[in-house]
LOTINU-90936 format. One line per 3 residues: number of its first residue (from 1); for each residue y, z negated, x of N, C-alpha, C, O. Coordinates in steps of 0.2 Angstrom, whole numbers, plus 5000, padded with zeros to 4 digits. Each point is the difference from the previous one (the first is absolute). Example, Ala and Ser with C-alpha at 12.3 -4.5 7.8 and 13.67 -1.06 7.14 Angstrom:
1 = 4972:4961:5066:5006:5000:4996:5006:5000:5004:4999:4997:5005; 5006:5007:4993:5006:4999:5004:5005:4997:4996:5006:4999:5003
***
This chain:
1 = 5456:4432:5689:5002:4995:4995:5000:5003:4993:5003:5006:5000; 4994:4992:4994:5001:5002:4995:5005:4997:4996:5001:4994:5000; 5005:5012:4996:5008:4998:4995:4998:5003:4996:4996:5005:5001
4 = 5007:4992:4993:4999:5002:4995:5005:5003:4997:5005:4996:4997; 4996:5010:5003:5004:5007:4997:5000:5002:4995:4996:5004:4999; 5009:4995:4998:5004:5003:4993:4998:5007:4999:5003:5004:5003
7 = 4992:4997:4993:4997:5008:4998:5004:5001:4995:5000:5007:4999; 5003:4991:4997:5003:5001:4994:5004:4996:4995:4998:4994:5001; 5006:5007:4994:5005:4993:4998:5001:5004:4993:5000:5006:5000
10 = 5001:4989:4994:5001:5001:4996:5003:4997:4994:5000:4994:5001; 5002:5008:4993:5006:4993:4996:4999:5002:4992:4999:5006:4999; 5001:4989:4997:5003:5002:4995:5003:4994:4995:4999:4994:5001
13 = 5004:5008:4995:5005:4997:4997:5000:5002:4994:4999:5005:4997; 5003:4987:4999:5001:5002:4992:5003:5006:4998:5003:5004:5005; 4996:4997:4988:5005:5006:4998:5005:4998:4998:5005:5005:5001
16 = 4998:4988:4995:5006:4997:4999:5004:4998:5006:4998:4997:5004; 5008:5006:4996:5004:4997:5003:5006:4997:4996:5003:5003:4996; 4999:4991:5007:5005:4995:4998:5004:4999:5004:4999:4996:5004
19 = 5008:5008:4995:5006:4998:5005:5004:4994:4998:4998:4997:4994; 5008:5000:5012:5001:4996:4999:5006:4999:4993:5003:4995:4999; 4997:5009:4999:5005:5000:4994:4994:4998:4993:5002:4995:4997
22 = 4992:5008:5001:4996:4996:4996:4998:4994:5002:4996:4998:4996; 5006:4996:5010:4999:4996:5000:5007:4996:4997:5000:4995:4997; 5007:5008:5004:5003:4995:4998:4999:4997:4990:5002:4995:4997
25 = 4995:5010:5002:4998:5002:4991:4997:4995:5001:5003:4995:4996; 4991:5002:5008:4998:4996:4998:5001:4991:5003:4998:4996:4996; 5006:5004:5012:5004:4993:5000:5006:5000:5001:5004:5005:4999
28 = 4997:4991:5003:5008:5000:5003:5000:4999:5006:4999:4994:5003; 5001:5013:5000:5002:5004:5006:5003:5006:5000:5002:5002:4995; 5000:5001:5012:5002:5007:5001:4999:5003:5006:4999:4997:5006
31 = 5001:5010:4991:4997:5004:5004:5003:4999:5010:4997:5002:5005; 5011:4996:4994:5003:4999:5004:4999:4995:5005:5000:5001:5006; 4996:4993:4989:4999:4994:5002:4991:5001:5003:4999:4998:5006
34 = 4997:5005:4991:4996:5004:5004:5001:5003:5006:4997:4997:5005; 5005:5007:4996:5000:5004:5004:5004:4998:5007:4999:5002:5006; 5006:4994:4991:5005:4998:5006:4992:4992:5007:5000:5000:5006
37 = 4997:4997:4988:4999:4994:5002:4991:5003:5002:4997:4997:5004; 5000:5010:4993:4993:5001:5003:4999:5008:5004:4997:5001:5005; 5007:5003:4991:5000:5005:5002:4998:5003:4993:5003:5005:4997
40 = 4992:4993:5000:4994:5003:4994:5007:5006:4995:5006:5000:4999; 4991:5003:5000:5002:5006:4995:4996:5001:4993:5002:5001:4994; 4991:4999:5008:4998:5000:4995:4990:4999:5002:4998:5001:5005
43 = 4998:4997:4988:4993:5000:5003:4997:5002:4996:5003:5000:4994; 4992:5002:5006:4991:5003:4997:4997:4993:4997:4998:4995:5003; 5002:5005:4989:4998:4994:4996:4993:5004:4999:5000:5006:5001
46 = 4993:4990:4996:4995:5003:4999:4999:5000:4997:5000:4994:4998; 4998:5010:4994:4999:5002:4993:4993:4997:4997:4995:4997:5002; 5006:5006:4993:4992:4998:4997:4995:5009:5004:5001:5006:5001
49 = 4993:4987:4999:4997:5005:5004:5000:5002:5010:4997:5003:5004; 5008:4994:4996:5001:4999:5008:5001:4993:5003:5005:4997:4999; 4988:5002:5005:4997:4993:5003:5001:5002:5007:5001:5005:5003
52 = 5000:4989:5000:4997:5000:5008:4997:5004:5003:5001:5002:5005; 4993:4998:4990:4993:5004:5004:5001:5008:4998:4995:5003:5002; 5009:4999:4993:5001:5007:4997:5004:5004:5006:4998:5005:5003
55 = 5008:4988:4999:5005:5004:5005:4996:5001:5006:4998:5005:5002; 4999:4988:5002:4995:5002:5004:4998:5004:4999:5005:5004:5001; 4991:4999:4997:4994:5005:4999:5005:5008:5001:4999:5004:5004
58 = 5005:4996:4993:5004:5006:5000:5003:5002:5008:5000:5005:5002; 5004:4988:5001:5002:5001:5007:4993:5000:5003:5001:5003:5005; 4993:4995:4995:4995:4999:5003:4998:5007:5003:4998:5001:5006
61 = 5002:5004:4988:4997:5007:4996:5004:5003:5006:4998:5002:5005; 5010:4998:4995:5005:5003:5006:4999:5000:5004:4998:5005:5002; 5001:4989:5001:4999:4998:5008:4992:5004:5000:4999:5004:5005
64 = 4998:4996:4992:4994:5005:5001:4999:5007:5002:4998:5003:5004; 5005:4998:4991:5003:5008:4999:5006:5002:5006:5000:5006:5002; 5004:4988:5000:5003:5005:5007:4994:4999:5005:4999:5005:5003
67 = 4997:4990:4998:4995:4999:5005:4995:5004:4999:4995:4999:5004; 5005:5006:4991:4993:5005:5002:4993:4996:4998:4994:5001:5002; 5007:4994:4993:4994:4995:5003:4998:4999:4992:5003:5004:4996
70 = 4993:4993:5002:4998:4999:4992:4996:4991:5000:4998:4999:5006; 5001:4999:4991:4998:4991:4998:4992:5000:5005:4998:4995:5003; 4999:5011:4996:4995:5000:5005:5001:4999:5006:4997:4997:5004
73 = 5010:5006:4998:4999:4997:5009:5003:4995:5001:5003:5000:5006; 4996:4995:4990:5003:4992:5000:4997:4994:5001:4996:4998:4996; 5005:4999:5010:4994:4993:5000:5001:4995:4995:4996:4996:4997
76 = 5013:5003:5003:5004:4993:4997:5004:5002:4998:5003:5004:5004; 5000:4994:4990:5005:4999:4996:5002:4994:5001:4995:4996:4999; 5013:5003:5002:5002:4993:5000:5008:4999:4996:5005:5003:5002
79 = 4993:4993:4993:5009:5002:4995:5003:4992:5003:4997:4994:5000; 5010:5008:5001:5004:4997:5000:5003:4996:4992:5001:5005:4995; 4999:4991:5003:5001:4999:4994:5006:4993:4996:4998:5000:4994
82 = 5003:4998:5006:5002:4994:4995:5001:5001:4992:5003:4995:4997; 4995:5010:5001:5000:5000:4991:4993:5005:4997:5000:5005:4996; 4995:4992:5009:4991:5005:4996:5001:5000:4994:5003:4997:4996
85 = 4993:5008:5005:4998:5002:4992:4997:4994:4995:5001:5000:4994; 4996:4996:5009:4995:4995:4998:5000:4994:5005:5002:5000:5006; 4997:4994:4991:5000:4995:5005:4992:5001:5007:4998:4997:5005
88 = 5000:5006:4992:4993:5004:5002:4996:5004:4995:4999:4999:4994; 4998:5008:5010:5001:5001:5006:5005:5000:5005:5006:4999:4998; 4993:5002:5005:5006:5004:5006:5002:5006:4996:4996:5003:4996
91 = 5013:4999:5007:5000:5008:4998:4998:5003:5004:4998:5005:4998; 5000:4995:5007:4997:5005:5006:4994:5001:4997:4998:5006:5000; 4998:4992:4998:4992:5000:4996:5000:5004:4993:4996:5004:4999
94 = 5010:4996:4998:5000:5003:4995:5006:5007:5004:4998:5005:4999; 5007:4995:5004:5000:5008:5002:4993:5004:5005:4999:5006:5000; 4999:4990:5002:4992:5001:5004:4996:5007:4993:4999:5006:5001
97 = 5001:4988:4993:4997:5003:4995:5003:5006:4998:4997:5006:4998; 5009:4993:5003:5006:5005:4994:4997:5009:5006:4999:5005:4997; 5000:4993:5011:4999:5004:5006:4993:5003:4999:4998:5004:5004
100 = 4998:4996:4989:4994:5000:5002:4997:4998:5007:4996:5004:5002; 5004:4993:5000:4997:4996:5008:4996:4994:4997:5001:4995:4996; 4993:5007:5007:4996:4996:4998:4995:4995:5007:4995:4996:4999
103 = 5007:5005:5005:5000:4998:5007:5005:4994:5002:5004:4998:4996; 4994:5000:5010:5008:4997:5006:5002:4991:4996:4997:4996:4996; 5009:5004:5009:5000:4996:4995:5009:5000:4998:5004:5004:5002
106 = 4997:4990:4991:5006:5002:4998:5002:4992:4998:4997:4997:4996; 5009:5001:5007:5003:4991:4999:5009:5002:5000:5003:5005:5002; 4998:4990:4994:5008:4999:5000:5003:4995:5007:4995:4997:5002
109 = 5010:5003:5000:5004:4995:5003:5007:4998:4997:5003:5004:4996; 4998:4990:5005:5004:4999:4995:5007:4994:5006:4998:4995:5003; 5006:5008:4997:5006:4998:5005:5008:5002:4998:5005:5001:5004
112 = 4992:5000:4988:5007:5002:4997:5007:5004:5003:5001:5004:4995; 5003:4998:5009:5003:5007:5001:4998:5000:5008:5001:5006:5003; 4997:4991:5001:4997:5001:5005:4991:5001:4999:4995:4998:5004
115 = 5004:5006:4990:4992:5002:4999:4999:5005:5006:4996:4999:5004; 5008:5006:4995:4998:5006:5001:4999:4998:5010:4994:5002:5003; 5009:4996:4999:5001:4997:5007:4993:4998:5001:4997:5002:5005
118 = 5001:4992:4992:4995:4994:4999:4994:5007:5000:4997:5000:5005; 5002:5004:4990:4995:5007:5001:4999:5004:5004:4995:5003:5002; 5012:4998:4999:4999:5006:5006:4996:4997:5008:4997:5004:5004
121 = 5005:4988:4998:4997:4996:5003:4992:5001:4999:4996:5002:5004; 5004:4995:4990:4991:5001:4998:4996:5005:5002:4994:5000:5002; 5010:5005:4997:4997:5007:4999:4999:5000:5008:4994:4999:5002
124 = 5011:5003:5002:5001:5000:5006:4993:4995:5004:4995:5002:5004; 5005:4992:4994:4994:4996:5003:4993:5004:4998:4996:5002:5004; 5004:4999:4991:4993:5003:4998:4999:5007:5002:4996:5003:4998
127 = 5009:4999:5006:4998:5009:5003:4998:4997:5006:4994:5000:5002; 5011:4997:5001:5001:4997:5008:4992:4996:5001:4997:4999:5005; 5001:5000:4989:4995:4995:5004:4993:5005:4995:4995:4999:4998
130 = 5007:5005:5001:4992:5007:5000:4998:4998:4994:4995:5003:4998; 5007:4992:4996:4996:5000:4992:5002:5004:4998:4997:5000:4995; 5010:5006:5005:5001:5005:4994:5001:5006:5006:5001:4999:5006
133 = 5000:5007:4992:5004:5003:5002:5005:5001:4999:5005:5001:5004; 4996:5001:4986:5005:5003:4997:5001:4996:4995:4996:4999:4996; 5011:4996:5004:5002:4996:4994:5006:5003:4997:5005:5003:5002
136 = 4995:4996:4991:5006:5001:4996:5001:4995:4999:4997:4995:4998; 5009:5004:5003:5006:4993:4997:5006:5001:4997:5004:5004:5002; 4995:4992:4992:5005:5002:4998:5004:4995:4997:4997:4994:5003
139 = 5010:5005:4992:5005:4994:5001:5001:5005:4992:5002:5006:4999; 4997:4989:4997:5001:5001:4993:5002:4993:4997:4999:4995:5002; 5006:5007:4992:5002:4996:4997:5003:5000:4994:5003:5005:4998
142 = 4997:4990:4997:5004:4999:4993:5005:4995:5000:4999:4996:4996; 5005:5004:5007:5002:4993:5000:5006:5000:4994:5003:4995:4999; 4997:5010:4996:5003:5000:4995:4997:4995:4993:5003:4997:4995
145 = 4990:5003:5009:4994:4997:4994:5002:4990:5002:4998:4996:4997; 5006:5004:5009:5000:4989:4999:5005:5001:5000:5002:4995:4999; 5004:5010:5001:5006:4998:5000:5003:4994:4992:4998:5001:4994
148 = 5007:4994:5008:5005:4998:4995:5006:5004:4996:5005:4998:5002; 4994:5006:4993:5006:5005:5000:5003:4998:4996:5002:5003:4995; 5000:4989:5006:5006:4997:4999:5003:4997:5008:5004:4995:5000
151 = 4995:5007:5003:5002:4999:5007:5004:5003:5002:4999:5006:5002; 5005:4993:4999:5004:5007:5005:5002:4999:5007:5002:5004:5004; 4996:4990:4999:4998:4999:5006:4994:5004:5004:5000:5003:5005
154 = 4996:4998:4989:4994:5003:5004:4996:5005:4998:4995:5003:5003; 5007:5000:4990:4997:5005:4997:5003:5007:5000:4997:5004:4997; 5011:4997:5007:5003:5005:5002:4997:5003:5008:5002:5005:5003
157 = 4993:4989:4999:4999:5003:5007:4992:5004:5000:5000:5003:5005; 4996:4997:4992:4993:5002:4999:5000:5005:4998:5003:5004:4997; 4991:4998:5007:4999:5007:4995:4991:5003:5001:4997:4997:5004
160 = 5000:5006:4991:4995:5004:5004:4996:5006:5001:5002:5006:4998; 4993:4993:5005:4998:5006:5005:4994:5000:5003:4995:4996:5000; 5006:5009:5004:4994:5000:5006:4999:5004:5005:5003:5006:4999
163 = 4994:4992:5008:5000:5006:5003:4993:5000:5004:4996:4996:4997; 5002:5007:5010:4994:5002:5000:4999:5003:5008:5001:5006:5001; 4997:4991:5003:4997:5004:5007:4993:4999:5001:4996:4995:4999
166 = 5002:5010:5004:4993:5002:5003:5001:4997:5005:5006:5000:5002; 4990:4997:5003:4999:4997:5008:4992:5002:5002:4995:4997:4996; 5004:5007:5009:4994:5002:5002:4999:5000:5007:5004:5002:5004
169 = 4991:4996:4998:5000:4997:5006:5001:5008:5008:4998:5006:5001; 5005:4991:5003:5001:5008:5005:5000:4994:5006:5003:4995:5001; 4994:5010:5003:5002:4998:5009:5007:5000:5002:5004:5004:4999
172 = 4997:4992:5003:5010:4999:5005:4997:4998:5007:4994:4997:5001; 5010:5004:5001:5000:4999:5009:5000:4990:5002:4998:4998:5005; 5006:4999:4989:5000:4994:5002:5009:4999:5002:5002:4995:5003
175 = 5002:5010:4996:5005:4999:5001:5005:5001:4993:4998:5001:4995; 5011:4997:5006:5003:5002:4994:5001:5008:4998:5004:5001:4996; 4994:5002:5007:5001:5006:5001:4994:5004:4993:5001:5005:4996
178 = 4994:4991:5003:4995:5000:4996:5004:5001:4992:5005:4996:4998; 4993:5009:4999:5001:5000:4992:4994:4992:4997:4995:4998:5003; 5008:5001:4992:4996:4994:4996:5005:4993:5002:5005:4999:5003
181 = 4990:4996:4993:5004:4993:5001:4999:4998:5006:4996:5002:5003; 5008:4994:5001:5000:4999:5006:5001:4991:4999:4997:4996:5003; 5007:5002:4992:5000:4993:5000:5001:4997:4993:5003:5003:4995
184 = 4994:4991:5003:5001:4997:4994:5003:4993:5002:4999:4997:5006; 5003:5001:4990:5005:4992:5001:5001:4999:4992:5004:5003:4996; 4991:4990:5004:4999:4999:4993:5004:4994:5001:5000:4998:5006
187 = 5004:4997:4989:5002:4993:4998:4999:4996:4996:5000:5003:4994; 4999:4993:5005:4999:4993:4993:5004:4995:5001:5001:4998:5006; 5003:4999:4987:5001:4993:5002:5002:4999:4991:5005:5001:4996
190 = 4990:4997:5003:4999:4995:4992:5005:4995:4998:5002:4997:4995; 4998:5002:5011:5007:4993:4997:5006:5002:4997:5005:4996:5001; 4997:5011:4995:5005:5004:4999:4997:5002:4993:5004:5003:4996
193 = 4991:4996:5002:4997:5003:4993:5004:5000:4995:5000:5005:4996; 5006:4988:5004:5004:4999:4995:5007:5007:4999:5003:5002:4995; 4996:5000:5009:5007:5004:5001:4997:5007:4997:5004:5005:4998
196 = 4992:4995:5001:4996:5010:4999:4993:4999:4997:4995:4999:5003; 5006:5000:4990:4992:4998:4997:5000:5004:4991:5004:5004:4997; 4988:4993:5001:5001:5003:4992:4998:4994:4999:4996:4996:5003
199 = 5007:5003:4992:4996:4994:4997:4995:4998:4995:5002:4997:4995; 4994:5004:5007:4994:5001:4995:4993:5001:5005:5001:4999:5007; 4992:5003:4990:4995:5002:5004:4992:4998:4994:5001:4997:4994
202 = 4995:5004:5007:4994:4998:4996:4997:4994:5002:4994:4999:4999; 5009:4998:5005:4998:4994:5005:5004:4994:4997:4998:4994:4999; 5009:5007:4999:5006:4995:5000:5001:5000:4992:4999:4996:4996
205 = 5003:5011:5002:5004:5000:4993:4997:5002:4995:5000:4998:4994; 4996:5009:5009:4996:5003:4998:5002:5004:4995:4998:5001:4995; 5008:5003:5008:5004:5005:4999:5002:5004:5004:4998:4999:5006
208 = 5005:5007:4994:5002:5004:5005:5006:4996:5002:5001:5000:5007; 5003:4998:4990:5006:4997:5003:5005:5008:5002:4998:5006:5001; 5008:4990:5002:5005:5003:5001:5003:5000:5009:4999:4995:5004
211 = 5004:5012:4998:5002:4998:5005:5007:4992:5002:5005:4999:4997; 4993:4998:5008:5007:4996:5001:5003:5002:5007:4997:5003:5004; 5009:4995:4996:5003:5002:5007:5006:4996:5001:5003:4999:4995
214 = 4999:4998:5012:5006:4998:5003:5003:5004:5004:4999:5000:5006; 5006:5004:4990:5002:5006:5005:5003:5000:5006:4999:5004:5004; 5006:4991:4996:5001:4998:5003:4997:4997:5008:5003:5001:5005
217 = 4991:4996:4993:4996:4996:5005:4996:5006:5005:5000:5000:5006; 4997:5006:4989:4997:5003:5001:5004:5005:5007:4997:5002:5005; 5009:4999:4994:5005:5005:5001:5000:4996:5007:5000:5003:5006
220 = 5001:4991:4995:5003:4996:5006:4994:5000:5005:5001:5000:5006; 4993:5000:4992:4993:5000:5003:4998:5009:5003:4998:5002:5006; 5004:5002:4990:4998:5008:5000:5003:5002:5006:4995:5002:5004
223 = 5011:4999:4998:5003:5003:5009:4994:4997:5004:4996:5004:5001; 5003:4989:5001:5000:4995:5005:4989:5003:5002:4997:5002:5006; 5001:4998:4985:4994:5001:5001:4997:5007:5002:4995:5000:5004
226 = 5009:5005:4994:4998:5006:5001:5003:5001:5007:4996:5004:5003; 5007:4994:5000:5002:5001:5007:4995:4998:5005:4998:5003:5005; 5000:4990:4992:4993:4998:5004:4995:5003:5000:4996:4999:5005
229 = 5000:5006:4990:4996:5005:5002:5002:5007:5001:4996:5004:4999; 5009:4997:5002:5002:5006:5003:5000:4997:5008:4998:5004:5004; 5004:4993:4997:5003:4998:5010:4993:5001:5001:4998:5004:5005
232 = 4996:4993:4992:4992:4998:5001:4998:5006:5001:4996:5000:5005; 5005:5007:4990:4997:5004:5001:5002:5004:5004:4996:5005:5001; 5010:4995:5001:5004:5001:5007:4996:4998:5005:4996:5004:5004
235 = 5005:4990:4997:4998:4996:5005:4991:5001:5000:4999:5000:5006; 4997:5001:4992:4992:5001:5000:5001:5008:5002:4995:5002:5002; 5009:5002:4998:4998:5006:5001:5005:5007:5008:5000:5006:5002
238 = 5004:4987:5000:5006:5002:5004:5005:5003:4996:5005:5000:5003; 4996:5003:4991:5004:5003:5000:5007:4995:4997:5001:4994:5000; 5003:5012:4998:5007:4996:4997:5003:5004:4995:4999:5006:4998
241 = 5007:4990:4999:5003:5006:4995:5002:5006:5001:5002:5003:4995; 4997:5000:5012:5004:5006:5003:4995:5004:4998:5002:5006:4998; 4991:4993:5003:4996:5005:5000:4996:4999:4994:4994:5002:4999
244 = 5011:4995:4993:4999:5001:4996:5002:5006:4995:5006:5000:4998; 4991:5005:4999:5002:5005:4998:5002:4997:4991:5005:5002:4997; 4990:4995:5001:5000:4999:4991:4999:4991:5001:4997:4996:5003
247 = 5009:5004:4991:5000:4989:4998:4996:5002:4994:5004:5003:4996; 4990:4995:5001:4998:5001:4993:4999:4992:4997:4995:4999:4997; 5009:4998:5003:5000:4993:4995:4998:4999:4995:4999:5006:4998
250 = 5000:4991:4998:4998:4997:4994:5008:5000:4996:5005:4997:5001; 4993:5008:4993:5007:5000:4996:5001:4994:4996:4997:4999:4995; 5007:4996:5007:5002:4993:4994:5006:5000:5000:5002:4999:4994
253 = 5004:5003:5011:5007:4999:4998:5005:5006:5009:5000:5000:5006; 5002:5003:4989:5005:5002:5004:5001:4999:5009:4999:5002:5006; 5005:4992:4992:5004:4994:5004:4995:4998:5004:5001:5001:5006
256 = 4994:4996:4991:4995:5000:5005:4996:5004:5006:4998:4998:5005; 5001:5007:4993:5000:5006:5002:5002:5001:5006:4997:4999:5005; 5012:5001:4993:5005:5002:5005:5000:4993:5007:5000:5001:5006
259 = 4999:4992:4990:5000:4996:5005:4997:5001:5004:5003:5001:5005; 4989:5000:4994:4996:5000:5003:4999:5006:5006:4996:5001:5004; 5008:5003:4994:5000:5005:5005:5005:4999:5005:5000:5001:5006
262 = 5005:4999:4991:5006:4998:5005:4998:4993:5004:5001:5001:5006; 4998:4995:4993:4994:4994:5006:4997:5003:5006:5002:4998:5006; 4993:5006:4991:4998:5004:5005:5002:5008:5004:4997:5004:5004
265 = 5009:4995:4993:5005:5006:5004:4994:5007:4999:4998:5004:5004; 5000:4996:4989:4997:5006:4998:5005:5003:4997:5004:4996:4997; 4997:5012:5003:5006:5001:4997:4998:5003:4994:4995:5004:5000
268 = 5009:4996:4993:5000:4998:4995:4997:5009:4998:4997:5001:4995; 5004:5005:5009:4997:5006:4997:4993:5000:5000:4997:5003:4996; 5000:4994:5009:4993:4999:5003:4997:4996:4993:4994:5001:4999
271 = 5009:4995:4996:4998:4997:4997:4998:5003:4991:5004:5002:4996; 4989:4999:5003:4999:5002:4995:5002:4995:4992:4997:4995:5001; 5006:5006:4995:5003:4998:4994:4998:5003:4994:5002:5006:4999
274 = 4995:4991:4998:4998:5003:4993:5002:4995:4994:4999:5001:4994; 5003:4993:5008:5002:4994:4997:5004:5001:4992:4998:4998:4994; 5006:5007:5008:5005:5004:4995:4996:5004:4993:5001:4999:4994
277 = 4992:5004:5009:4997:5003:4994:4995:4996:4995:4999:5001:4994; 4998:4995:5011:4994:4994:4999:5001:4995:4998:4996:4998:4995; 5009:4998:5008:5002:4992:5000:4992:4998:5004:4996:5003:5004
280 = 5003:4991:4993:4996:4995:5006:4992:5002:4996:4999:4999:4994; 4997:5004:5011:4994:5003:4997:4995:4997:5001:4994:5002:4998; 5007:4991:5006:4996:4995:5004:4995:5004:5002:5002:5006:5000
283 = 4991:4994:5002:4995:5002:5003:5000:5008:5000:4997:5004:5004; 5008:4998:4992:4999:5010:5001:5007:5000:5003:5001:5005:5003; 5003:4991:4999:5006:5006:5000:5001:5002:5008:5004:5003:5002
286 = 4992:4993:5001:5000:5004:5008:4996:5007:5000:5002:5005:5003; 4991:4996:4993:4999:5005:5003:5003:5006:4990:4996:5005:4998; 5008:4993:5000:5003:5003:4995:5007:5004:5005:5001:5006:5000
289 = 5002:4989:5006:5006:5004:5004:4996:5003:5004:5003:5004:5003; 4989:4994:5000:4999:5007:5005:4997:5005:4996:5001:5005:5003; 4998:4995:4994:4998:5007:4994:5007:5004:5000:5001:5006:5002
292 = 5004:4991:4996:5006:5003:5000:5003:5003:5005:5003:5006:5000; 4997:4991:5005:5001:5001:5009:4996:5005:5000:5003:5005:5000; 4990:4995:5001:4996:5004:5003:5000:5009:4996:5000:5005:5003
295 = 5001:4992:4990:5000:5005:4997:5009:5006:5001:5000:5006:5001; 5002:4991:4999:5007:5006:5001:4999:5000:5008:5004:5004:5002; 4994:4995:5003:4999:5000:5005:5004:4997:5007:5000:5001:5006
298 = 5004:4993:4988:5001:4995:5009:4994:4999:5002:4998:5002:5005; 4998:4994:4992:4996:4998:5005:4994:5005:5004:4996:5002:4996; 5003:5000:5011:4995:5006:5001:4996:4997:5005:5003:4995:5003
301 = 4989:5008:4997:4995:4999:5005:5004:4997:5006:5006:5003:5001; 4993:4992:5004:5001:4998:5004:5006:4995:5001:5002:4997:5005; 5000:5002:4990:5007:4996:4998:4997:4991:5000:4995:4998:4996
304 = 5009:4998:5008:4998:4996:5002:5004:4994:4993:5006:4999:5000; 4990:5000:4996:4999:4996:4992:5002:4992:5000:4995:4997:5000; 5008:4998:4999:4999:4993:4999:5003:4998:4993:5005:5000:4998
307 = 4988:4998:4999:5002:4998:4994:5001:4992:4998:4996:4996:5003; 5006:5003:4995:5001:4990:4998:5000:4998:4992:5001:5004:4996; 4997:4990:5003:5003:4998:4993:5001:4993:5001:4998:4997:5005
310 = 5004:5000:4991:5000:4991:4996:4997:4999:4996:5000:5005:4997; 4997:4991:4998:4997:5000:4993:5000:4991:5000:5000:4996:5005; 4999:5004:4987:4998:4992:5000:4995:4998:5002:4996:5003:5003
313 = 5005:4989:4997:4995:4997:5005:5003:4994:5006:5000:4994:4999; 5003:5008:5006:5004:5008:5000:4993:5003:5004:4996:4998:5003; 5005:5008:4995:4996:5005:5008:5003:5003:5002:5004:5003:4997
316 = 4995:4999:5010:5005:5008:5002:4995:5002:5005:4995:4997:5003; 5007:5009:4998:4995:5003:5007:5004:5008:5002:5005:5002:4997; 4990:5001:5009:5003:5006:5001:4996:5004:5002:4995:4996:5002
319 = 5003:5008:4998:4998:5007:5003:5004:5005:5004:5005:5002:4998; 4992:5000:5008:5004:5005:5005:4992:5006:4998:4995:5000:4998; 5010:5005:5003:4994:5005:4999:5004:5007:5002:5006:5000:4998
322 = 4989:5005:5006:5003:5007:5000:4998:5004:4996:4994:5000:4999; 5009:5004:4997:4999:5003:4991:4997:5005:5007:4997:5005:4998
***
């Protein structure tokens, strides 16, 4: 059986950083009131001169650079995204460009903080079924660039970034025992649009518009959803939370985090956290926390992997994978 293996991971991040104390400057909040109700401490704003496709390209460069590998030995690029550089092209087409690769091919997906999930899926199908060998995907984002920073419902939670893994195709025995992905579990259900949206588009307003959100709504939906493709990616693979080594979640809130693990009787060390340094990265911040995991060294070769997100729409999904 061919899985598709993590050759290398990579990240990078604004140079501004904004703690929660420069947010009270600008609404009426605190830092108290953050931290108690998300976890967030502080996040990565993106300056003049730093785009989606800048920071792509920078985590893209990493994840190559641990993989030994350069844009020649890549069939597809696939960005996870909800804030391109351009309403077209794709940014994957334009970090394509930025990679000198002049080859393969390069498209965005777009599934807002479950992107990175929704790609690594992608990718996974296109090794699995013999069209690439070696895909980069990555999960980048500005979401500083739709926020309303007269909001403080929802402008204390964002932040941006990016991060970056290699997957190249290798022989596995066909069991869990195999390094690479082992399961994907994707979800939709649009009839939620209103609870987690921007309001705008080049279709409706013909504006970029602003993030909206029911935080509330969202928070009551997020344990229930994430739990249903974690059981799924269990259940498609025999295993269970015992023979889970790493929880890599999608960073949006603390509490959520916590619920969702404690549900599934994952114990809360096993669970990687970066929520505190980033805030909500949507599309980068799952592989923004394996960058950080991998890199100081919880996470090591043979470590059995499951990552999750939620995002608007709603979408959620998961990935089980051995690093």
């Amino acid at each position: 059986m061919i899985r598709s293996v993590v050759r290398g991971f990579g990240a990078s991040l604004p140079k501004r950083v904004m703690t929660n104390s420069e947010m009270e400057e600008k609404v009426d909040t605190s830092d108290e009131w953050i931290v108690q109700r998300t976890g967030i401490r502080q996040r990565h704003i993106a300056g003049e001169g730093e785009t989606t496709a800048s920071l792509g390209e920078a985590a893209a460069r990493a994840a190559l650079d641990k993989a030994g590998l350069t844009a020649a030995d890549l069939d597809v690029i696939i960005v996870a995204t909800s804030t391109p550089d351009n309403t077209f092209p794709a940014t994957a087409v334009n970090i394509q460009n930025r990679l000198g690769m002049h080859h393969g091919a390069a498209f965005d997906v777009q599934a807002v903080c479950s992107g990175f999930i929704y790609a690594v899926a992608t990718a996974d199908a296109y090794i699995r079924g013999g069209l690439a060998r070696r895909v980069l995907v990555i999960g980048a984002e500005t979401f500083s660039r739709i926020l309303d920073w007269n909001d403080r419902t929802t402008c204390v939670l964002f932040g941006d970034g990016a991060g970056a893994i290699v997957l190249e195709a290798q022989e596995g025995s066909g069991t869990t025992a195999d390094r690479g992905v082992l399961t994907a579990q994707l979800r939709s259900d649009g009839a939620h649009k209103e609870k987690l949206y921007v309001d705008g588009g080049p279709s409706t307003t013909g504006t970029v518009g602003h993030l909206r959100m029911e935080g509330r709504e969202v928070f009551k939906h997020a344990v229930g959803m994430i739990t249903d493709v974690i059981e799924a990616a269990f259940d498609a693979t025999g295993t269970t939370a015992e023979d889970l080594d790493w929880l890599v979640p999608h960073q949006a809130n603390r509490r959520i985090i916590d619920g969702s693990a404690r549900k599934l009787g994952i114990p809360l060390d096993k669970v990687v956290v970066t929520v505190d340094l980033h805030g909500n990265t949507s599309a980068a911040s799952i592989p923004l926390a394996l960058n950080v995991a991998a890199s100081d060294g919880r996470i090591k070769e043979g470590d059995l992997v499951l990552l999750e997100a939620m995002g608007g729409g709603f979408t959620w999904g998961s990935v089980l994978l051995r690093w």
